[in-house]
PDB file with one MODEL, atoms N, CA, C and O in Angstrom:
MODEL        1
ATOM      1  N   UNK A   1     -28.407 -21.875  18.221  1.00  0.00           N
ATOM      2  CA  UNK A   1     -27.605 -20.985  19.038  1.00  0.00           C
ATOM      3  C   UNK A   1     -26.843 -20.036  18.113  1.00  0.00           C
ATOM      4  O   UNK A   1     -25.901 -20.563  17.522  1.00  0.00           O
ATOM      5  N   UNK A   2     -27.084 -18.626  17.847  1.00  0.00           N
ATOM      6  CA  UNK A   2     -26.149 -18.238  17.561  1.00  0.00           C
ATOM      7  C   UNK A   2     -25.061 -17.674  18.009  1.00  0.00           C
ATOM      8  O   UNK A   2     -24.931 -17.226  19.148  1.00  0.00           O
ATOM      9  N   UNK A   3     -24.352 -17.667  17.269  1.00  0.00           N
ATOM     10  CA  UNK A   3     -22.902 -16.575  17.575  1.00  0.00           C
ATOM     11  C   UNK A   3     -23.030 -14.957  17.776  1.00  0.00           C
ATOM     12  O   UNK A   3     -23.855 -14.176  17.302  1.00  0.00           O
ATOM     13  N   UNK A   4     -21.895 -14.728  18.668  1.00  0.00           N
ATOM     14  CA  UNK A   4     -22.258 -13.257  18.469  1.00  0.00           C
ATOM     15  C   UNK A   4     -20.885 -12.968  18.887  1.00  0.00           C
ATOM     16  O   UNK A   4     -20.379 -13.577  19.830  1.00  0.00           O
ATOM     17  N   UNK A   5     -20.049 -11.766  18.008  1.00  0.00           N
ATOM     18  CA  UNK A   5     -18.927 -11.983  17.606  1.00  0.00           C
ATOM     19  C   UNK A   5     -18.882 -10.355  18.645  1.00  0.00           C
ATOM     20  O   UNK A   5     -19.804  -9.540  18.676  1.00  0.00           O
ATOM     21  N   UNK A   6     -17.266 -10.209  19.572  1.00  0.00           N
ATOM     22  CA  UNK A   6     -17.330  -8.951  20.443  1.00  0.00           C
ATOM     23  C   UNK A   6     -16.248  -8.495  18.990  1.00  0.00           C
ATOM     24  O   UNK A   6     -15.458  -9.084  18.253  1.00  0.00           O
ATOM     25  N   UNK A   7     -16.817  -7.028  19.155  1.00  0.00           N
ATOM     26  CA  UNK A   7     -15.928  -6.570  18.358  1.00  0.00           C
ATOM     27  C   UNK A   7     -15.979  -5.043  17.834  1.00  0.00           C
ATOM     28  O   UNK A   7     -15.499  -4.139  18.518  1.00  0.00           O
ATOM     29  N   UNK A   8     -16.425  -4.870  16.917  1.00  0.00           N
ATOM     30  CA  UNK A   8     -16.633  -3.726  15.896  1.00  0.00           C
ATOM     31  C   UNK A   8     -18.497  -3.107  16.243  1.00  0.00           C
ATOM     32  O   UNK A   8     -19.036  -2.001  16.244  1.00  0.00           O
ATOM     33  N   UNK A   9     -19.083  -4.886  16.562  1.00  0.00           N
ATOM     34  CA  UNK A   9     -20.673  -4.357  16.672  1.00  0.00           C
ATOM     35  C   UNK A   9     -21.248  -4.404  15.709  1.00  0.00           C
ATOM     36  O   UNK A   9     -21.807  -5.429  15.320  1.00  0.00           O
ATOM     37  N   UNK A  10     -21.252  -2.817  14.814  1.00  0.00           N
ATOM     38  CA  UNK A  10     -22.677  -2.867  13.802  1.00  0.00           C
ATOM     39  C   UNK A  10     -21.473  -2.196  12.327  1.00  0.00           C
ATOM     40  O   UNK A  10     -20.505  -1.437  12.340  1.00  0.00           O
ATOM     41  N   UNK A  11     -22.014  -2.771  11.491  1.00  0.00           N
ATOM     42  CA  UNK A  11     -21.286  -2.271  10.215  1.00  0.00           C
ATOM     43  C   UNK A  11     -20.764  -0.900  10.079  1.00  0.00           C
ATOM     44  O   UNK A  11     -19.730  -0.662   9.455  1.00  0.00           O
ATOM     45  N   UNK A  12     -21.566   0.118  10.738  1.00  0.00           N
ATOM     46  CA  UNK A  12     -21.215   1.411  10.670  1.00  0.00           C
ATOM     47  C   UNK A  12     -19.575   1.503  11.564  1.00  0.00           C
ATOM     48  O   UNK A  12     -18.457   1.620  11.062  1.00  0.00           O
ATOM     49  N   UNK A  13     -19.917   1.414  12.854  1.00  0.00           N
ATOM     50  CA  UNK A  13     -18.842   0.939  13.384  1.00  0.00           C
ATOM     51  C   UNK A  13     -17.585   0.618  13.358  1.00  0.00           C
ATOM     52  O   UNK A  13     -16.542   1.040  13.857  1.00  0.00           O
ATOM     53  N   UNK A  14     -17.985  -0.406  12.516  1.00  0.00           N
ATOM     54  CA  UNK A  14     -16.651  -1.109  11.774  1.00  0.00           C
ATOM     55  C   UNK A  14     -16.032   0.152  10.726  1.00  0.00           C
ATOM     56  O   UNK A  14     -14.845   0.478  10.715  1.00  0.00           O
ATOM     57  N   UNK A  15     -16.726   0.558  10.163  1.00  0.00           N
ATOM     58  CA  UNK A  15     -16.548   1.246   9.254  1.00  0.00           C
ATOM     59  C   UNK A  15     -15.702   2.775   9.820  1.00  0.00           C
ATOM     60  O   UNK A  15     -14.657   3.294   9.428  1.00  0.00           O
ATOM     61  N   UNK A  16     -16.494   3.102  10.690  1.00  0.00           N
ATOM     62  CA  UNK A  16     -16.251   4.658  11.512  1.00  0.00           C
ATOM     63  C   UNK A  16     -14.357   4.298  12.021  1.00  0.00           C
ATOM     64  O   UNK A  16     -13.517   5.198  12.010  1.00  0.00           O
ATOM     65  N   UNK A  17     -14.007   2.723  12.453  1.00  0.00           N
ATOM     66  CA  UNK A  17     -12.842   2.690  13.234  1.00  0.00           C
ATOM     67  C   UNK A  17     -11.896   2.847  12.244  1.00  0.00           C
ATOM     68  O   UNK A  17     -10.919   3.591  12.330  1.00  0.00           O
ATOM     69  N   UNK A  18     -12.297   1.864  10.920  1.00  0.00           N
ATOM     70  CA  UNK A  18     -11.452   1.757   9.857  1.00  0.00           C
ATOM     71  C   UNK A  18     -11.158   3.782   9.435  1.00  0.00           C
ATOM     72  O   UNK A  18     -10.077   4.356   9.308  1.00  0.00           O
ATOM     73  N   UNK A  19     -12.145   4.193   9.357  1.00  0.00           N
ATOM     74  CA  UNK A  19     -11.707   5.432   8.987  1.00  0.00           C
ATOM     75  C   UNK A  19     -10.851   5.998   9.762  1.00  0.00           C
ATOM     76  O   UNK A  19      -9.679   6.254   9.485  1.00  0.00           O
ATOM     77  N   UNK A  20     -11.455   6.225  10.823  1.00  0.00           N
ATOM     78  CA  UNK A  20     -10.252   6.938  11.953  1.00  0.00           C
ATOM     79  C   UNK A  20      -8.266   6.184  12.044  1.00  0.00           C
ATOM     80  O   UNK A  20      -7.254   6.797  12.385  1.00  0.00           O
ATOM     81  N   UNK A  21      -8.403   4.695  11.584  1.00  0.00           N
ATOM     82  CA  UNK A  21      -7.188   4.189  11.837  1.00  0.00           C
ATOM     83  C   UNK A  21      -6.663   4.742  10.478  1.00  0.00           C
ATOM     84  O   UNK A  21      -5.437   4.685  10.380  1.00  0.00           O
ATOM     85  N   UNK A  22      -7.117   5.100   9.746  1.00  0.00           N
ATOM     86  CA  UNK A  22      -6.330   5.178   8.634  1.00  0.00           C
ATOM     87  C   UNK A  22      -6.485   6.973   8.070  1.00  0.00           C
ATOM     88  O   UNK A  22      -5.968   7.528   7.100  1.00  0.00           O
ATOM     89  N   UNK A  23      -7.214   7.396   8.911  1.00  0.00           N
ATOM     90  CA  UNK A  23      -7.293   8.923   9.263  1.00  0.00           C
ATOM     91  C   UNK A  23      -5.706   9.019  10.422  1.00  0.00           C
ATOM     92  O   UNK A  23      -4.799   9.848  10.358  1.00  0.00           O
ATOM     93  N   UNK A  24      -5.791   8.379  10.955  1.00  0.00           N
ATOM     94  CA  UNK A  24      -4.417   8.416  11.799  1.00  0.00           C
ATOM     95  C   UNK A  24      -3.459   8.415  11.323  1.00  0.00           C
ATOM     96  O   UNK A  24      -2.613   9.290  11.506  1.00  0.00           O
ATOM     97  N   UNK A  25      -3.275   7.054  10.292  1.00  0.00           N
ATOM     98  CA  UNK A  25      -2.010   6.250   9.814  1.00  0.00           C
ATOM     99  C   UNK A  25      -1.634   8.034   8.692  1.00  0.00           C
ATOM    100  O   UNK A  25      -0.530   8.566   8.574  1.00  0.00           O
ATOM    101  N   UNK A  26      -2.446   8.332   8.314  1.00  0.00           N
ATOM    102  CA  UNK A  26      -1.822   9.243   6.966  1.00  0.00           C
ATOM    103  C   UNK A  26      -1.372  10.154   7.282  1.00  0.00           C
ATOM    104  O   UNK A  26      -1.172  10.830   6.273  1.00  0.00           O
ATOM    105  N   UNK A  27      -0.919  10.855   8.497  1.00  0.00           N
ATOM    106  CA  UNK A  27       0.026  11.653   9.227  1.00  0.00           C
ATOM    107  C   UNK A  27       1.401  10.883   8.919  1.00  0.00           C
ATOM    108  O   UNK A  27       2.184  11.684   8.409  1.00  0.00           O
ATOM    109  N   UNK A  28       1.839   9.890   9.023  1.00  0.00           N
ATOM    110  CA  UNK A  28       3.176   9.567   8.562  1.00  0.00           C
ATOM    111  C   UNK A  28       3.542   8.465   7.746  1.00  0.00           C
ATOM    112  O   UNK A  28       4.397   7.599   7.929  1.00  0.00           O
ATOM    113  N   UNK A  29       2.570   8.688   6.606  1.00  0.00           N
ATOM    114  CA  UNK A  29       2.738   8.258   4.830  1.00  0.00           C
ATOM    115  C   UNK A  29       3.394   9.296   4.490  1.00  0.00           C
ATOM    116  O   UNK A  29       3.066  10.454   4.753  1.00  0.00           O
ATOM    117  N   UNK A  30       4.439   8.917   3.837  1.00  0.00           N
ATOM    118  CA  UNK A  30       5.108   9.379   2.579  1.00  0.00           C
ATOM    119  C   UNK A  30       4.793  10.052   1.473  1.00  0.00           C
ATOM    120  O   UNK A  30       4.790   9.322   0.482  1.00  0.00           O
ATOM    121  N   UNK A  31       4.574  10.965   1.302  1.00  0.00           N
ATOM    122  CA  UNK A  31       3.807  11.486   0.063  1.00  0.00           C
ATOM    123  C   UNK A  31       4.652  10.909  -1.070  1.00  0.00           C
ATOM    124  O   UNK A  31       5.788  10.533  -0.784  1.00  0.00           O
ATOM    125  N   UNK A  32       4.201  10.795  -2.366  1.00  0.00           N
ATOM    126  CA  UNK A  32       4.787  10.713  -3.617  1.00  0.00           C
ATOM    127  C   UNK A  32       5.209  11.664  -3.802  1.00  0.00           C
ATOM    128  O   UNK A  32       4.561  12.640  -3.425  1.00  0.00           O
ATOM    129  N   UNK A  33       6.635  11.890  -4.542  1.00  0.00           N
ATOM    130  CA  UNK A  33       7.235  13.143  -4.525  1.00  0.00           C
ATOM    131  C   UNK A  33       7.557  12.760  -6.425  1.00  0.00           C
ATOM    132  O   UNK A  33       8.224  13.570  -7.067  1.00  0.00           O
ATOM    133  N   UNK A  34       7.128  11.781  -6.952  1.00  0.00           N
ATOM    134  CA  UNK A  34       7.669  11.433  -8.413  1.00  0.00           C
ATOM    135  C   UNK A  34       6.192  10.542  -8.746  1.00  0.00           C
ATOM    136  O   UNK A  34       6.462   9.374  -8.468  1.00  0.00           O
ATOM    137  N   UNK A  35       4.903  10.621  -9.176  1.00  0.00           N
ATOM    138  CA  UNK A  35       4.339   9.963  -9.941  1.00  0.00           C
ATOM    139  C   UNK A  35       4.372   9.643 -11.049  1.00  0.00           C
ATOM    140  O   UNK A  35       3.572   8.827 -11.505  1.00  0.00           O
ATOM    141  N   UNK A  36       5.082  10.073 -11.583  1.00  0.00           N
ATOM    142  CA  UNK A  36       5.293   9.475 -12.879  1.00  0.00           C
ATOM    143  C   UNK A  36       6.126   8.442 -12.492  1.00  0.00           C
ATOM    144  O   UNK A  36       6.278   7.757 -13.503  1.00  0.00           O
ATOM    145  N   UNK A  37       6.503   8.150 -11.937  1.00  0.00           N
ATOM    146  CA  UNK A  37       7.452   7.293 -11.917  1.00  0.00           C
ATOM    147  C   UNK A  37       6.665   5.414 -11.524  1.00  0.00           C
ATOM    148  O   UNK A  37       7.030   4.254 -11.720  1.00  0.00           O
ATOM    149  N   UNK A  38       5.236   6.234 -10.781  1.00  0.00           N
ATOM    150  CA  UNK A  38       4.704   4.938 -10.310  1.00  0.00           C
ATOM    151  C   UNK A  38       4.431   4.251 -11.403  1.00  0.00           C
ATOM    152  O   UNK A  38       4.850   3.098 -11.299  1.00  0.00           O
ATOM    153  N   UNK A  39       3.934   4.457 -12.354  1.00  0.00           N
ATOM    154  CA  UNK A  39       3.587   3.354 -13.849  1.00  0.00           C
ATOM    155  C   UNK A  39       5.252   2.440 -13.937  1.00  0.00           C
ATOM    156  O   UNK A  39       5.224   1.282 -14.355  1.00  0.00           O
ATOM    157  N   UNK A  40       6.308   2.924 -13.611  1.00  0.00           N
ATOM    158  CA  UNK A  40       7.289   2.013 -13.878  1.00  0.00           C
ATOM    159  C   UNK A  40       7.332   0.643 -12.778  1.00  0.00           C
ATOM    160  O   UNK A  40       7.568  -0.545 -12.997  1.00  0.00           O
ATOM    161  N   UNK A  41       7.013   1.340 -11.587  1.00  0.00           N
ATOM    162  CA  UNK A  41       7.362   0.759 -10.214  1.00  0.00           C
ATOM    163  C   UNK A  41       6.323  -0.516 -10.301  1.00  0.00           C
ATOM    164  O   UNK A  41       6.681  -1.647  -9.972  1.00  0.00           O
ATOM    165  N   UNK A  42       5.188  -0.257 -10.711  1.00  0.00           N
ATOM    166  CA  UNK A  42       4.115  -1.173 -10.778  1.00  0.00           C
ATOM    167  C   UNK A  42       4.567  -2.054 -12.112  1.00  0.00           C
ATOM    168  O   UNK A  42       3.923  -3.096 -12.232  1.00  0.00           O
ATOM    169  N   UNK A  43       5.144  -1.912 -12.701  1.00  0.00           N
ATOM    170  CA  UNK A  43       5.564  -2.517 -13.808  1.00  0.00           C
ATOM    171  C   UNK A  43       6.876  -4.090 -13.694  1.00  0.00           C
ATOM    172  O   UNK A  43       7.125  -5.115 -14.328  1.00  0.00           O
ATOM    173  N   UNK A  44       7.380  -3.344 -12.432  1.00  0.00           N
ATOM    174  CA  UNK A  44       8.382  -4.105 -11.959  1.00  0.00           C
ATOM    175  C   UNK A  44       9.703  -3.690 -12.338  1.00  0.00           C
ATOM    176  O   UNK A  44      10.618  -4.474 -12.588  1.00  0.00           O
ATOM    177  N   UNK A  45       9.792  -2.267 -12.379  1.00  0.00           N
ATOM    178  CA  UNK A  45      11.363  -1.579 -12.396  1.00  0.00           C
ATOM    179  C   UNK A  45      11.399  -1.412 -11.081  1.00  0.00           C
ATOM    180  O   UNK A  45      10.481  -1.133 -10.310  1.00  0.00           O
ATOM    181  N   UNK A  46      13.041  -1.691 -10.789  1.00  0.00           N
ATOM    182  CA  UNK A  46      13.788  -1.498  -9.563  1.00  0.00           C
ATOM    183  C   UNK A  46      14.412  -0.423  -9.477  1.00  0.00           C
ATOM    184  O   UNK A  46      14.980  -0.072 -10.512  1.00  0.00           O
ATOM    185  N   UNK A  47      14.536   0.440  -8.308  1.00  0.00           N
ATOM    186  CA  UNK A  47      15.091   1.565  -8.095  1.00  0.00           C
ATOM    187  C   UNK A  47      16.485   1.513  -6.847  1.00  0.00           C
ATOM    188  O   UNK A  47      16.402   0.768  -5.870  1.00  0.00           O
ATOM    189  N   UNK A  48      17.374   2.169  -7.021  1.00  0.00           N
ATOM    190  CA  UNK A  48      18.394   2.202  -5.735  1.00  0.00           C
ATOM    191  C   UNK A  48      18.692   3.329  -5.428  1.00  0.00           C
ATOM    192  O   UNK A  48      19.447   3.924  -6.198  1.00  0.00           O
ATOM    193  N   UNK A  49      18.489   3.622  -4.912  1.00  0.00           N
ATOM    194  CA  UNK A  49      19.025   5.223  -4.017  1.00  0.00           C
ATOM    195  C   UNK A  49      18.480   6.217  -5.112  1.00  0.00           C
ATOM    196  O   UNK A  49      19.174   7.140  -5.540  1.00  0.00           O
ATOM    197  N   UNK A  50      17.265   5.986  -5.515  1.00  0.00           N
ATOM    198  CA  UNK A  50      16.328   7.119  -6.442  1.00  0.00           C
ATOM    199  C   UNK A  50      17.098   6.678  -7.978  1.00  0.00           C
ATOM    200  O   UNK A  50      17.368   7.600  -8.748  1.00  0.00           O
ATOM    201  N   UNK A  51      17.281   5.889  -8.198  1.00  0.00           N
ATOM    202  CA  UNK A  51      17.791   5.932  -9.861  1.00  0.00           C
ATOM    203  C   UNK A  51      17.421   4.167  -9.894  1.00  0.00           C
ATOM    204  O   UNK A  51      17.458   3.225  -9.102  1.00  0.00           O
ATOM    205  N   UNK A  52      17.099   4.380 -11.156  1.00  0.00           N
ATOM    206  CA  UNK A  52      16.323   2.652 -11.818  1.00  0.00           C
ATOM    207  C   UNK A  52      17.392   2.062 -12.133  1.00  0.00           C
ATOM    208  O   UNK A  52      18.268   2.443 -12.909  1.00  0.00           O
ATOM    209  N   UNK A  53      17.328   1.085 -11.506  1.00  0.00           N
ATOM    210  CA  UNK A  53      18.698  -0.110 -11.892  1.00  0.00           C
ATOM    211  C   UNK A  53      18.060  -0.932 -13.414  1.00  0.00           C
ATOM    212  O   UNK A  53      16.929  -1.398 -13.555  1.00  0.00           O
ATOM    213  N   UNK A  54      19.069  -0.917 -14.325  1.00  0.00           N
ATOM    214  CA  UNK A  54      18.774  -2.187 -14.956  1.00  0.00           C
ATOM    215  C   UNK A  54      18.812  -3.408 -15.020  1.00  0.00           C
ATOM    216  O   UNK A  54      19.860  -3.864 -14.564  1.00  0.00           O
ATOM    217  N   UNK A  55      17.581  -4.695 -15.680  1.00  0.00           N
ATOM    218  CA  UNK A  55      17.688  -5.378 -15.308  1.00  0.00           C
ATOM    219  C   UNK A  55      18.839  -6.277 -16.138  1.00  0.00           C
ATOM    220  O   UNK A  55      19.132  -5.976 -17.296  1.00  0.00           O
ATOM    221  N   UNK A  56      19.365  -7.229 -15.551  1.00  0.00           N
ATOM    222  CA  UNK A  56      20.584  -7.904 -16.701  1.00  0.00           C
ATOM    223  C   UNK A  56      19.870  -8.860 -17.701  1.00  0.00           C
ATOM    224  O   UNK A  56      18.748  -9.305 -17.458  1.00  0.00           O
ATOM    225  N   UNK A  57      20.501  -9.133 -18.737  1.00  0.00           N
ATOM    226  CA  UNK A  57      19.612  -9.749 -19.761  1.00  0.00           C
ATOM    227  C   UNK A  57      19.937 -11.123 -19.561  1.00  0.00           C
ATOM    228  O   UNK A  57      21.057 -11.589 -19.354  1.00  0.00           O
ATOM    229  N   UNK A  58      18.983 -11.649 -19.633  1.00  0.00           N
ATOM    230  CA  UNK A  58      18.331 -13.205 -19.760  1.00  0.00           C
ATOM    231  C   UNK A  58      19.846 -13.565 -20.611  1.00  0.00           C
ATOM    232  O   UNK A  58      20.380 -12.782 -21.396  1.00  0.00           O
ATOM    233  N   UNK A  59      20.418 -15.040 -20.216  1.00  0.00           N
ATOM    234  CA  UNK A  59      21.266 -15.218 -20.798  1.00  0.00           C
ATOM    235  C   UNK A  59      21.028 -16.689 -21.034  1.00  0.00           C
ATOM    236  O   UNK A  59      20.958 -17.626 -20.240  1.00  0.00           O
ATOM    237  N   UNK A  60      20.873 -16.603 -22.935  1.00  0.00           N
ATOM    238  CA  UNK A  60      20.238 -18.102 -23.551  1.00  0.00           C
ATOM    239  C   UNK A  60      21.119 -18.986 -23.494  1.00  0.00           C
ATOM    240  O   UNK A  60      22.250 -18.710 -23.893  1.00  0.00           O
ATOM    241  N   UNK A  61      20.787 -20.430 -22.922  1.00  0.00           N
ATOM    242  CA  UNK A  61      21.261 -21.775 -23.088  1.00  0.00           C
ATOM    243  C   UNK A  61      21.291 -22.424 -24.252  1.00  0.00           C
ATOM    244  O   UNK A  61      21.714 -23.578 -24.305  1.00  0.00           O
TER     245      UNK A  61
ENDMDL
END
């Protein structure tokens, strides 16, 4: 017996919805207004109200 899953259908499909939802969604993304800045962000610097907080230093036992 197989399965037959309701849904999306045929790979294309799937594919065509994913585009359109995310053809949608990018009307109200945020553009990057600072890339340079992403190499920090991915790095794990913190930012507050647009300025990088520092982190406090490790304090040895």
């Amino acid at each position: 017996m197989n399965k037959v899953t309701r849904g999306a259908g045929s790979r294309t499909a799937a594919l065509v919805m994913v585009f359109k939802l995310i053809e949608s969604a990018q009307h109200r993304w945020r553009a990057v207004n600072a890339p340079h800045l992403v190499a920090l962000v991915r790095a794990g610097a913190r930012f507050e109200r647009g300025r990088m907080v520092e982190r406090p230093q490790a304090v040895a036992a």
